[in-house]
SESE-814816 format. One record per residue (C-alpha): residue in three letters; x, y, z. Coordinates in steps of 0.02 Angstrom, whole numbers, plus 32768, in hexadecimal, padded with zeros to 4 digits. Example, Ala and Ser with C-alpha at 12.3 -4.5 7.8 and 13.67 -1.06 7.14 Angstrom:
{r "ALA" {8267 7F1F 8186}};
{r "SER" {82AC 7FCB 8165}};
// end
This chain:
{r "UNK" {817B 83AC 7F5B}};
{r "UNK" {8155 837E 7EAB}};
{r "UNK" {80F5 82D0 7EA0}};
{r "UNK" {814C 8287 7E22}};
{r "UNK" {81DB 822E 7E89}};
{r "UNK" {816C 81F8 7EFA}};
{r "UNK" {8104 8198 7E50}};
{r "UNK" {8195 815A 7E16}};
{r "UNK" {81E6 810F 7EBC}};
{r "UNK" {8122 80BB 7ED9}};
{r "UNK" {8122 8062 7E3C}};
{r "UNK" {81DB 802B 7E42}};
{r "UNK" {819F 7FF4 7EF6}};
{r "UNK" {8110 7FA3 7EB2}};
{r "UNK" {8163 7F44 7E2D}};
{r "UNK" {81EE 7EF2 7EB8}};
{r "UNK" {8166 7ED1 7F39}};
{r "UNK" {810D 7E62 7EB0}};
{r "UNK" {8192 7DEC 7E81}};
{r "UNK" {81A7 7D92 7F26}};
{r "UNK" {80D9 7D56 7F01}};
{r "UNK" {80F7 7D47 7E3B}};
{r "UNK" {8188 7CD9 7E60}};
{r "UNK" {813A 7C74 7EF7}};
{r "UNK" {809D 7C74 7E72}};
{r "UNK" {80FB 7C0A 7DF0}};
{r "UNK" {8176 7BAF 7E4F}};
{r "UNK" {8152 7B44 7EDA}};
{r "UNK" {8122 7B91 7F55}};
{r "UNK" {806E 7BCB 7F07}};
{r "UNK" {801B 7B85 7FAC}};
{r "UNK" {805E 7C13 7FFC}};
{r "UNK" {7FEA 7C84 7F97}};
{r "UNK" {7F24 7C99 7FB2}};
{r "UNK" {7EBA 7C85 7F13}};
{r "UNK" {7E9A 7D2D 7EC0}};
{r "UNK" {7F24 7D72 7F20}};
{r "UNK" {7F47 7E0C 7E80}};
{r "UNK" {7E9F 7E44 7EB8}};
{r "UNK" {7EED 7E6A 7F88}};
{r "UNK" {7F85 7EA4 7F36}};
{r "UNK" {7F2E 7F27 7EBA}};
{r "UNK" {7EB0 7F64 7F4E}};
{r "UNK" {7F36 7F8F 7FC4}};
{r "UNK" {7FB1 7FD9 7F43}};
{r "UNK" {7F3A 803B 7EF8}};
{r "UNK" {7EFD 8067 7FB5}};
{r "UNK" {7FB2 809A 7FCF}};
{r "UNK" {7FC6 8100 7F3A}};
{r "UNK" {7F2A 815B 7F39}};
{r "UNK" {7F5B 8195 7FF8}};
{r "UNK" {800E 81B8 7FD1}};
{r "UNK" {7FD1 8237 7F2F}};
{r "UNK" {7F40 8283 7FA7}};
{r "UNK" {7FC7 82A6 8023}};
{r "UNK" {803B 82F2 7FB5}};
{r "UNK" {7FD2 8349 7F60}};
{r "UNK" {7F84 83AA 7FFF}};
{r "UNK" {8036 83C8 802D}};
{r "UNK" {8069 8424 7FAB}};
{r "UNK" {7FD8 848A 7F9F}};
{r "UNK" {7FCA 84B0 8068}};
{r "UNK" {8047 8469 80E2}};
{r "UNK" {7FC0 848D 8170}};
{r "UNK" {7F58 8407 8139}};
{r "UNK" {7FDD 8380 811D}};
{r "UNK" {7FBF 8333 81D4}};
{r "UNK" {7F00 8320 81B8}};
{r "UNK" {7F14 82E4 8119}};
{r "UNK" {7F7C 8265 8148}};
{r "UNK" {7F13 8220 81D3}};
{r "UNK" {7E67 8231 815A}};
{r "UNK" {7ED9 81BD 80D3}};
{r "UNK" {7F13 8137 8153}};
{r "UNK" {7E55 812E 81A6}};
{r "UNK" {7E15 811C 80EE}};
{r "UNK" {7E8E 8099 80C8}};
{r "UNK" {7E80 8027 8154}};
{r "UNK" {7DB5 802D 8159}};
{r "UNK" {7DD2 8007 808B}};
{r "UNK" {7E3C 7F63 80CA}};
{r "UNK" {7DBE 7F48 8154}};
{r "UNK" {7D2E 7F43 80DB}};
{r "UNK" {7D8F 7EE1 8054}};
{r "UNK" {7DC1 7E53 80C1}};
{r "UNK" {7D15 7E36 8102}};
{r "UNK" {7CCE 7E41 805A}};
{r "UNK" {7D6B 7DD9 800B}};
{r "UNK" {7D55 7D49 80A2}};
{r "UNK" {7CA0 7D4B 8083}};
{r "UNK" {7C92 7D25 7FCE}};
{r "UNK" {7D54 7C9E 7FCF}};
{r "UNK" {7D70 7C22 8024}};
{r "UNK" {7E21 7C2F 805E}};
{r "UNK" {7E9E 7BE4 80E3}};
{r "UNK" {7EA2 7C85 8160}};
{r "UNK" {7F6A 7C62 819F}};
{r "UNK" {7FA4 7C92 80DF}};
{r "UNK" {7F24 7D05 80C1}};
{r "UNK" {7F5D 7D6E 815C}};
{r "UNK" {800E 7D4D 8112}};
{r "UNK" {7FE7 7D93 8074}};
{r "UNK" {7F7D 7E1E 80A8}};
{r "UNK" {7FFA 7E42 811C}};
{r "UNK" {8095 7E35 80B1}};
{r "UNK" {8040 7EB1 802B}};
{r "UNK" {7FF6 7F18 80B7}};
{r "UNK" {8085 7F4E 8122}};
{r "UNK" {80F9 7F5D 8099}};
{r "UNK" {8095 7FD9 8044}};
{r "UNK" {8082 8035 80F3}};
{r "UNK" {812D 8037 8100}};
{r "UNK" {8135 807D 8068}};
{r "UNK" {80C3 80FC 8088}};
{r "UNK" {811A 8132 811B}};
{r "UNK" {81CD 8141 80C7}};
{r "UNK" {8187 81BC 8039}};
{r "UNK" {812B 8220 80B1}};
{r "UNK" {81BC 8225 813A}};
{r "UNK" {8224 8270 8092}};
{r "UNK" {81C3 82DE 806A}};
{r "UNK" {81CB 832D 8112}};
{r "UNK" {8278 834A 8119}};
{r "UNK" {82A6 83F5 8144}};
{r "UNK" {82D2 8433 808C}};
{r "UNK" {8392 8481 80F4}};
{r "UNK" {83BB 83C8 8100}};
{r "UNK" {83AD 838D 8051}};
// end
């Protein structure tokens, strides 16, 4: 599996996952939205993407390795997040319902994510 589809379907993801906040940002609803939230959203996308190339990249250069690789990425990602929203609670102050609603909201959409490009790129090659 080449890795350019799956660079091109994370930014095109990327870019509709940040208009909900950009519009709630200048609209009305910029309540909804922690201070510095760019800063969550470019951690965990970056997070995302740096897992999603490490895992395609061991699978097309040994298929035996794709399993651990996967489970090394999504260890490394959550202690990343762990760390970060210790660090990020510790230095703003910040009402914790939207900040779990943010985090959340950019978190399991990029897992989902995630998940979708590497459930693809399992696909017995037959079925495509």
């Amino acid at each position: 599996m080449k890795a350019w589809p799956s660079i091109v379907s994370f930014v095109i993801f990327i870019v509709l996952l940040a208009i909900a906040p950009y519009l709630a940002q200048h609209g009305s609803y910029a309540d909804w939205l922690i201070p510095r939230f760019w800063l969550l959203f470019w951690f965990i996308s970056g997070l995302t993407f740096i897992a999603v190339s490490a895992i395609v990249l061991v699978q097309s250069k040994n298929r035996d390795y794709y399993t651990q690789a996967f489970l090394v990425s999504t260890t490394v990602k959550i202690l990343a997040c762990l760390f970060f929203i210790v660090i990020f609670l510790m230095k703003n102050k910040v009402n914790k319902y939207v900040f779990l609603g943010d985090f959340f909201y950019v978190y399991l959409l990029n897992m989902l994510f995630e998940v979708y490009v590497l459930l693809r790129n399992l696909r017995h090659k037959n079925l495509r």
